[in-house]
C-alpha positions as CSV (number, residue, x, y, z in Angstrom):
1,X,20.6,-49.1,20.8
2,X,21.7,-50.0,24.2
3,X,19.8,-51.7,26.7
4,X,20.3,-48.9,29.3
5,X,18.7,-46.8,26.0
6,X,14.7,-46.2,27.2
7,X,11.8,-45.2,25.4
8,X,12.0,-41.9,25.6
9,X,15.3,-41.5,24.7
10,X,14.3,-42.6,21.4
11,X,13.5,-39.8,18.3
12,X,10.3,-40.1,17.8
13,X,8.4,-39.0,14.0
14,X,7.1,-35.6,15.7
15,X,10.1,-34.7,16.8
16,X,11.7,-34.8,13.4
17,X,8.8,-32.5,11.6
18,X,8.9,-30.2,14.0
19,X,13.0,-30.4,14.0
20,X,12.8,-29.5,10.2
21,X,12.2,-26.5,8.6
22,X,8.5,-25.1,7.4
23,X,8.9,-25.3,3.3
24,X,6.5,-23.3,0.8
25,X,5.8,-23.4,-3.3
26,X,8.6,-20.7,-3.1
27,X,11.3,-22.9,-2.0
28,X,13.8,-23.8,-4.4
29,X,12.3,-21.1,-7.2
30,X,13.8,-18.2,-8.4
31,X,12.3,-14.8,-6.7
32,X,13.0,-13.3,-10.0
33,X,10.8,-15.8,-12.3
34,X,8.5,-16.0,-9.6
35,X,7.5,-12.4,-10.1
36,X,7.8,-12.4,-14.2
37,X,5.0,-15.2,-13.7
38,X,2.5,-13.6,-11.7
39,X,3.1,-10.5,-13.6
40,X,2.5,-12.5,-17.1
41,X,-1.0,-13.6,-15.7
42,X,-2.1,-10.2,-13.8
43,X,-5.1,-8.7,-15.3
44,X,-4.0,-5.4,-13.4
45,X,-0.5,-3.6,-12.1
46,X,0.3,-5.7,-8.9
47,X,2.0,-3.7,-6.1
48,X,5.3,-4.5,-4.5
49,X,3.4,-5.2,-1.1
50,X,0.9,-7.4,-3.3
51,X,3.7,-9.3,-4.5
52,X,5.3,-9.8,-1.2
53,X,2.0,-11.3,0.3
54,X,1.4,-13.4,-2.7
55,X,4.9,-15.0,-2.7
56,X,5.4,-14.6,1.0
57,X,8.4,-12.9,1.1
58,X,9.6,-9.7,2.8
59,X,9.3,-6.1,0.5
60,X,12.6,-5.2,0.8
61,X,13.4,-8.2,-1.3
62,X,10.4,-7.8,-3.9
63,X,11.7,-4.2,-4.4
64,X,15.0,-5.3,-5.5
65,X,13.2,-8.3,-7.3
66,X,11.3,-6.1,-9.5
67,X,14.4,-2.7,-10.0
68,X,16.4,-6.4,-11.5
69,X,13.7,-7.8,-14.0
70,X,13.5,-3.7,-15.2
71,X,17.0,-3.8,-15.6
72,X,16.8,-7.3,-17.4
73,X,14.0,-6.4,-19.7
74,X,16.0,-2.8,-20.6
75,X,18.9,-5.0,-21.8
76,X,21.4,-3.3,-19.1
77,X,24.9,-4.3,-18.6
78,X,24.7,-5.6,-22.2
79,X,22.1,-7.6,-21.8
80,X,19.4,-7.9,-24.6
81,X,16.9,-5.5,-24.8
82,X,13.1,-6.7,-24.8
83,X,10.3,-5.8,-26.7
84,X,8.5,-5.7,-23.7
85,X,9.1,-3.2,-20.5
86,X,8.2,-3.4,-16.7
87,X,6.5,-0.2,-16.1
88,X,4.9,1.2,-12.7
89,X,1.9,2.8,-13.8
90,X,-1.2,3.6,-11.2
91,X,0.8,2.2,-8.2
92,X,1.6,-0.9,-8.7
93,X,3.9,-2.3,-12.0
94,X,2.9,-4.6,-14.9
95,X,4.7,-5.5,-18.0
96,X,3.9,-3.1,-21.4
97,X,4.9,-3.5,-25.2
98,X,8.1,-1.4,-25.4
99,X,6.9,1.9,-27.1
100,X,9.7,1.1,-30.4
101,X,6.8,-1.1,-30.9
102,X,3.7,0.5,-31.0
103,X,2.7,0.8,-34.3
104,X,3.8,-3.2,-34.8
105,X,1.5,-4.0,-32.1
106,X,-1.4,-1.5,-33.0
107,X,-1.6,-2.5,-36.4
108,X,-1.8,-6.4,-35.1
109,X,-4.4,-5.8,-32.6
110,X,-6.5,-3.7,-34.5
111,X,-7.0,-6.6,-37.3
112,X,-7.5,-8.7,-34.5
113,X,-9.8,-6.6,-32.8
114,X,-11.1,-3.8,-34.7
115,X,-13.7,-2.5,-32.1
116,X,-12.6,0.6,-30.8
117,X,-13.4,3.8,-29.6
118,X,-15.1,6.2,-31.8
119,X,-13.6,9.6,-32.3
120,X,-16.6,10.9,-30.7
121,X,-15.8,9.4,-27.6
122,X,-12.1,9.8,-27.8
123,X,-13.0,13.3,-27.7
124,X,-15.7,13.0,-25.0
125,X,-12.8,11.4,-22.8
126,X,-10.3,13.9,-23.6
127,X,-12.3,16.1,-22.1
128,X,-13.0,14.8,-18.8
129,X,-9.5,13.8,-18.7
130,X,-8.9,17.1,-18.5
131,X,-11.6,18.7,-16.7
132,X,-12.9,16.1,-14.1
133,X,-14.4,16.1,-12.1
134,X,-17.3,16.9,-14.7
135,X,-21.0,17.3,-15.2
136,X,-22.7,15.8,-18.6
137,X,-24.1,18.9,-19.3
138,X,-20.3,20.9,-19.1
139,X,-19.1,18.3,-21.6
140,X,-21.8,18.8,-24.2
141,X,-21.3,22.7,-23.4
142,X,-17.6,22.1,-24.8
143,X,-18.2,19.4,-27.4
144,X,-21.7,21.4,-28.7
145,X,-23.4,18.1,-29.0
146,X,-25.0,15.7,-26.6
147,X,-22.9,12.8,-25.3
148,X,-25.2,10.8,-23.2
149,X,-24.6,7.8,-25.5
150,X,-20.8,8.4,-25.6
151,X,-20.7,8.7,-21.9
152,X,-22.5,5.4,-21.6
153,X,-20.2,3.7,-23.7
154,X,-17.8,5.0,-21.5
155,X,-18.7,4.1,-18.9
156,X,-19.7,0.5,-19.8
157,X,-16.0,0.6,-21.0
158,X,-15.1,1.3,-17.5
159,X,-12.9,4.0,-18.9
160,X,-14.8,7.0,-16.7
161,X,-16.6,6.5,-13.2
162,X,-19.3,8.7,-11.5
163,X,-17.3,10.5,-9.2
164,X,-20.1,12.4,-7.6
165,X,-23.7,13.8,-7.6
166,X,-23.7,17.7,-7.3
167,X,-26.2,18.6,-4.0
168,X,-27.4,21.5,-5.4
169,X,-28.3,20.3,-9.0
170,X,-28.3,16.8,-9.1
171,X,-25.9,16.4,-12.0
172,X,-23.9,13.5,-12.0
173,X,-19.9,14.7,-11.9
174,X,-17.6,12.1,-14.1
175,X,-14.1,11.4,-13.8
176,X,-11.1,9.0,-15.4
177,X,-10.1,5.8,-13.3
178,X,-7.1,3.5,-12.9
179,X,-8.1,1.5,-16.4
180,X,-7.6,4.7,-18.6
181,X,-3.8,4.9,-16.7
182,X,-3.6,1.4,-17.5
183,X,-4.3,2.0,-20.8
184,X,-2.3,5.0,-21.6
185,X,0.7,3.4,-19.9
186,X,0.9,6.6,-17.7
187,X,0.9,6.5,-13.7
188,X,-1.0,9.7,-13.2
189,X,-2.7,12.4,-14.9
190,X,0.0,14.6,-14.2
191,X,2.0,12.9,-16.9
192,X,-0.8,13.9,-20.0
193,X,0.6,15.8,-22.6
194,X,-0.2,19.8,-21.9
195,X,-3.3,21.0,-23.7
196,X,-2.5,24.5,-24.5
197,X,-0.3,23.4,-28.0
198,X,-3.0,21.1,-29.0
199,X,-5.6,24.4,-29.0
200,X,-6.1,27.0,-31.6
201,X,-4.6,29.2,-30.2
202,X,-1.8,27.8,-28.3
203,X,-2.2,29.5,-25.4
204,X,-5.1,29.1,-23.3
205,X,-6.6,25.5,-21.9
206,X,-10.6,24.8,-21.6
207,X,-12.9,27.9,-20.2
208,X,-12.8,26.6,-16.2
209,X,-16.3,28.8,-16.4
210,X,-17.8,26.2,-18.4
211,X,-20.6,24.5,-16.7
């Protein structure tokens, strides 16, 4: 430093932190990975624009993120092909057990678990799968039998919501919600299986004059 050199000519702490650039938990990591972890520890499908806020970077870029991990996990390009799957189901995308292994997985969970629904409610929920919204009284018209317990399990599953209360007779309508997508693996209800081959007759779906 000269002696002509004053004080203020001199860099000063502040002026190098505000010289360098802002850094997050992002920088240095892999967008890629990033995702695959939030993904691994999401309790529900996480949205492109929820994955963008969470790891602060644009859409554009989480889109493209999330199209390579599906092609990763599919094994394209010969890449190996998971067990697993990225799959957007009730708008947002979340990782699934490849359907090749179903039955590998079902039979594990269900010695590890074995609570599950009844055939009863299975039944129960088929039915306001496909007929929602819909009163209690309309399902036990269908099923012949009352389902206030099966709807309350249900419910308590979180599998069916009250949808609404009818003004005129004060019946509670019920209807599916995001978990049941979840569960099916499906993104909409549009994508359930047809019901007329699954009827005795193979032609016609429930009576819509059942109430």
């Amino acid at each position: 430093m000269t002696v002509e050199q004053t004080e203020t000519d001199m860099p000063t702490a502040d002026a190098d932190e505000a010289a360098a650039p802002t850094r997050n938990a992002l920088d240095g990591v892999d967008l890629d990975r990033a995702i695959e972890a939030l993904l691994m520890v999401a309790d529900e499908p996480q949205s492109v624009m929820g994955l963008a806020t969470a790891l602060n970077s644009p859409v554009k870029e989480i889109s493209a993120a999330v199209e390579r991990l599906v092609a990763d996990y599919d094994g394209v390009d010969g890449g190996v092909r998971r067990g697993f799957e990225l799959r957007e189901v009730g708008g947002g995308w979340r990782i699934y057990v490849r359907s090749d292994y179903d039955e590998v997985v079902a039979a594990y969970v269900s010695e590890q678990n074995p609570s599950k629904l009844s055939q009863a409610a299975l039944e129960t929920l088929a039915v306001i799968a496909y007929k929602q919204p819909i009163s209690r009284g309309a399902i036990a018209s269908i099923r012949a039998v009352n389902v206030d317990s099966v709807v309350r399990t249900l419910l308590g599953r979180g599998l069916i919501t009250e949808a609404f209360t009818d003004s005129e007779t004060g019946a509670i309508n019920y209807g599916t919600t995001d978990l049941l997508l979840q569960q099916l693996g499906i993104n909409s209800l549009d994508e359930l299986p047809p019901i007329s081959p699954l009827l005795a007759d193979g032609s016609e779906g429930f009576d819509d004059d059942v109430r």
